[in-house]
C-alpha positions in Angstrom: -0.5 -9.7 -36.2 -2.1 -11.1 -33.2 -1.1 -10.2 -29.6 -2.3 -12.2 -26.5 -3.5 -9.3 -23.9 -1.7 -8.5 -21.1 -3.0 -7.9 -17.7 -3.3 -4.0 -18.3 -5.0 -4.9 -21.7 -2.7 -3.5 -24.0 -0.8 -6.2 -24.8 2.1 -5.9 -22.2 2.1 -7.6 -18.8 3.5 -5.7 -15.6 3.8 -9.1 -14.0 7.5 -9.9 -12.4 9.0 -13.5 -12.6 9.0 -14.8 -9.4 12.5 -16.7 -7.9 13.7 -18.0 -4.8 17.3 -18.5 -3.5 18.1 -21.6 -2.3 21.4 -22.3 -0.2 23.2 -19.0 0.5 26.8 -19.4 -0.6 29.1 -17.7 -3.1 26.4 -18.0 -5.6 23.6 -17.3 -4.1 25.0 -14.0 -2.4 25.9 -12.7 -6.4 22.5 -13.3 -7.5 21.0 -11.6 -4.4 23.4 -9.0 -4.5 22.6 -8.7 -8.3 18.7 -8.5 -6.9 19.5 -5.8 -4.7 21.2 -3.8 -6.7 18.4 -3.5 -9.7 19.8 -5.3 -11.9 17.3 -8.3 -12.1 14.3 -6.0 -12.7 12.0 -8.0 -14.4 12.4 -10.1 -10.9 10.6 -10.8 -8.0 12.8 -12.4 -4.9 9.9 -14.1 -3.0 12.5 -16.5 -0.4 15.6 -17.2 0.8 16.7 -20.6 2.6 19.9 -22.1 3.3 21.1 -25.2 5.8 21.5 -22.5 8.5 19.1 -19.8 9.2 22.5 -17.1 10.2 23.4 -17.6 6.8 19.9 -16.9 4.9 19.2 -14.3 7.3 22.5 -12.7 6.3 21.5 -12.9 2.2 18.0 -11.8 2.6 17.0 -8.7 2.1 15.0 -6.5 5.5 11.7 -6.9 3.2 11.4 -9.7 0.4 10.1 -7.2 -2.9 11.1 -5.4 -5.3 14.2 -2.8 -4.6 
């Protein structure tokens, strides 16, 4: 079997998926709380924006990486 080489060389990569959350409503609170709370691991919350900057202020996190 052939495996593509990962960044670390061994086959695996250690690189997150990258996501932003655009508008800052029900839905997008869940998926930041969700964030937050570890449960999207294999995630990297890079940006917040909504129509007001109260509201994405309120959703995003102090420091935009991984928890």
């Amino acid at each position: 079997m052939i495996r593509p080489l990962g960044r670390n060389g061994k086959g695996e990569t250690n690189m997150k998926t990258k996501f932003g959350i655009v508008g800052c409503g029900f839905l997008g609170n869940i998926v930041a709380d969700a964030w937050k709370n570890g449960l999207l691991e294999d995630y990297e919350l890079v940006g917040v924006t909504s129509r007001t900057p109260a509201s994405s202020e309120k959703t995003a996190p102090k420091k935009v990486t991984s928890p």
